[in-house]
C-alpha positions in Angstrom: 0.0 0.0 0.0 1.3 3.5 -1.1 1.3 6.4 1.9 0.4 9.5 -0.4 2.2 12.1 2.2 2.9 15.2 0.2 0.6 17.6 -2.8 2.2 19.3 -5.9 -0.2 21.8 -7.4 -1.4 20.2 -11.2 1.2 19.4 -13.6 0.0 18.3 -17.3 3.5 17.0 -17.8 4.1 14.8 -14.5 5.1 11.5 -15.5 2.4 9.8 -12.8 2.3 6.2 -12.2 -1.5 5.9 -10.8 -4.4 8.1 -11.0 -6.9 8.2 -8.5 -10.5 9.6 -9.2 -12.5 11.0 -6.6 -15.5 12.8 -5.8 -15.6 16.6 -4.6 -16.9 15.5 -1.0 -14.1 12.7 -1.1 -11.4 15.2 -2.0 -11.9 17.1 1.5 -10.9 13.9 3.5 -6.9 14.4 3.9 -6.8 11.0 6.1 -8.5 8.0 4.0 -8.1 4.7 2.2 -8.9 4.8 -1.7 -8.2 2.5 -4.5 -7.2 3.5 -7.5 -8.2 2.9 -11.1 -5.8 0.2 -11.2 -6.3 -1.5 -7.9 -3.7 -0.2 -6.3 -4.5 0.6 -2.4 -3.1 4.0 -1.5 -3.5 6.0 1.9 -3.7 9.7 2.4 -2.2 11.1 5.1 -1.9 14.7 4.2 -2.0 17.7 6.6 -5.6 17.7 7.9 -8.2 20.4 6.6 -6.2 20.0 2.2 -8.6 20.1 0.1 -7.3 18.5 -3.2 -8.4 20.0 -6.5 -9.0 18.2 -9.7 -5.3 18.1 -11.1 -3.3 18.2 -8.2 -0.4 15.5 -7.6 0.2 13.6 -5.0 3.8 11.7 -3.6 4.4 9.1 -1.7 6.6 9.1 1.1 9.7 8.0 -0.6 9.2 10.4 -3.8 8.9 7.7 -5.6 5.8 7.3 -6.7 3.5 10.2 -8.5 -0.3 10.0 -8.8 -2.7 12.7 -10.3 -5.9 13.1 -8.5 -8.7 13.6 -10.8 -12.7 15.0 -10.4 -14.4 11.9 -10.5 -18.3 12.4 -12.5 -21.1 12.8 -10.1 -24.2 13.5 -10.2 -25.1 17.6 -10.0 -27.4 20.4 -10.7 -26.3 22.9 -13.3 -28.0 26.6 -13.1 -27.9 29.0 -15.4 -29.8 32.1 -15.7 -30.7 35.0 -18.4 -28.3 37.5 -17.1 -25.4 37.4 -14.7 -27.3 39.3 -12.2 -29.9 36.6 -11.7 -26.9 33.6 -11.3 -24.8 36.2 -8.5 -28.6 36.2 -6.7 -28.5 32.5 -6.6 -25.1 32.3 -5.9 -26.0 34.5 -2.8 -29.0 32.4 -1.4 -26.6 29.7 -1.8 -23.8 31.0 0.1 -26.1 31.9 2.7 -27.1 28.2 3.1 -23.4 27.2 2.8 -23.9 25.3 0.2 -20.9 23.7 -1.7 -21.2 25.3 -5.0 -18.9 25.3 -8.5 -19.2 29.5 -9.4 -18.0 30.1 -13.3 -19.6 33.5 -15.0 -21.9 31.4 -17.0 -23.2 28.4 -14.6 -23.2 27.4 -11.0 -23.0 23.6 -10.1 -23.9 22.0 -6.8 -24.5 18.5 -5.3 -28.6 17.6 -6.3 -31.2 18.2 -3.7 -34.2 18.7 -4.1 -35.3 21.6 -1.8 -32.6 23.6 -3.2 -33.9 22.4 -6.7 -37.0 24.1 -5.9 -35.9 27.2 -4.3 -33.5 28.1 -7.6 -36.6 27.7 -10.2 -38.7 29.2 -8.0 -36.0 31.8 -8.7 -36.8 31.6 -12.4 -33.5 30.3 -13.1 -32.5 26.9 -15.5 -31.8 23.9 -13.3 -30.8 20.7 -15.2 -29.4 17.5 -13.6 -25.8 16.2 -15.0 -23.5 13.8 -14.2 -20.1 15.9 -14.4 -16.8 16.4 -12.5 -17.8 18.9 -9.4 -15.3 21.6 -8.5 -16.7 23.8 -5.9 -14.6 26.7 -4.9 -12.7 26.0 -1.5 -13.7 28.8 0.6 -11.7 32.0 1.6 -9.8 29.8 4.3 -9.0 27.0 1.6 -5.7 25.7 1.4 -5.3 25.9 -2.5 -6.6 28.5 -4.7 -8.9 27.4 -7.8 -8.3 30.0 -10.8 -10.9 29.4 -13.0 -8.3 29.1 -16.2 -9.5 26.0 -17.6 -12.0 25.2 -20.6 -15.6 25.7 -19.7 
């Protein structure tokens, strides 16, 4: 079994040996036994409260050993909305129920539930359920930042 001990911030052109997949909710637990794609059993033991990000690369204890954690698909809601004014009011009542949520300036993804279904097209806004990575943004306290760079 690998010890995954340390986090690198993504690198497209890491030469990893494993990849592990995992969902949003799983990438907040910094203590945990996973297996990988391949079968392999690995082990976090990162500093508690990392949140990993889809991307980020993990090492073993020895150095040895690279592996690439990526956003498993999952089930979410996508919202989008007319104008940008409506999504940032969403985004708001959200916030306000600290709710997990993915922000981008033309969507806002969260885990499915029904109530908060409801509440967002009684809103007026688009809700439509996917099965797609989930990235929600970390928080101000989170440990790694999430620029919004990649392809929408």
């Amino acid at each position: 079994m690998l010890t995954l001990t340390q986090r690198q911030p993504p690198n497209a052109n890491a030469a990893v040996t494993l990849t592990l997949e995992l969902t949003a909710e799983e990438r907040t637990r910094s203590r945990h036994r996973w297996e990988t794609q391949a079968g392999e059993v690995v082990f976090l033991r990162l500093p508690r409260g990392t949140v990993l990000q889809n991307g980020d690369i993990l090492l073993d204890e020895s150095g040895n050993y690279l592996v690439r954690v990526v956003a498993k698909f999952e089930p979410v809601l996508t919202v989008t909305a007319a104008d940008t004014l409506e999504l940032l009011r969403v985004a708001y009542h959200l916030g306000n129920r600290h709710v997990a949520v993915e922000i981008t300036a033309s969507y806002l993804r969260l885990s499915p539930d029904p109530v908060l279904k409801s509440m967002i097209e009684h809103l007026g806004l688009e809700v439509k359920a996917e099965i797609l990575p989930f990235q929600p943004e970390a928080g101000a306290y989170g440990q790694h930042s999430h620029a919004h760079t990649h392809a929408h």
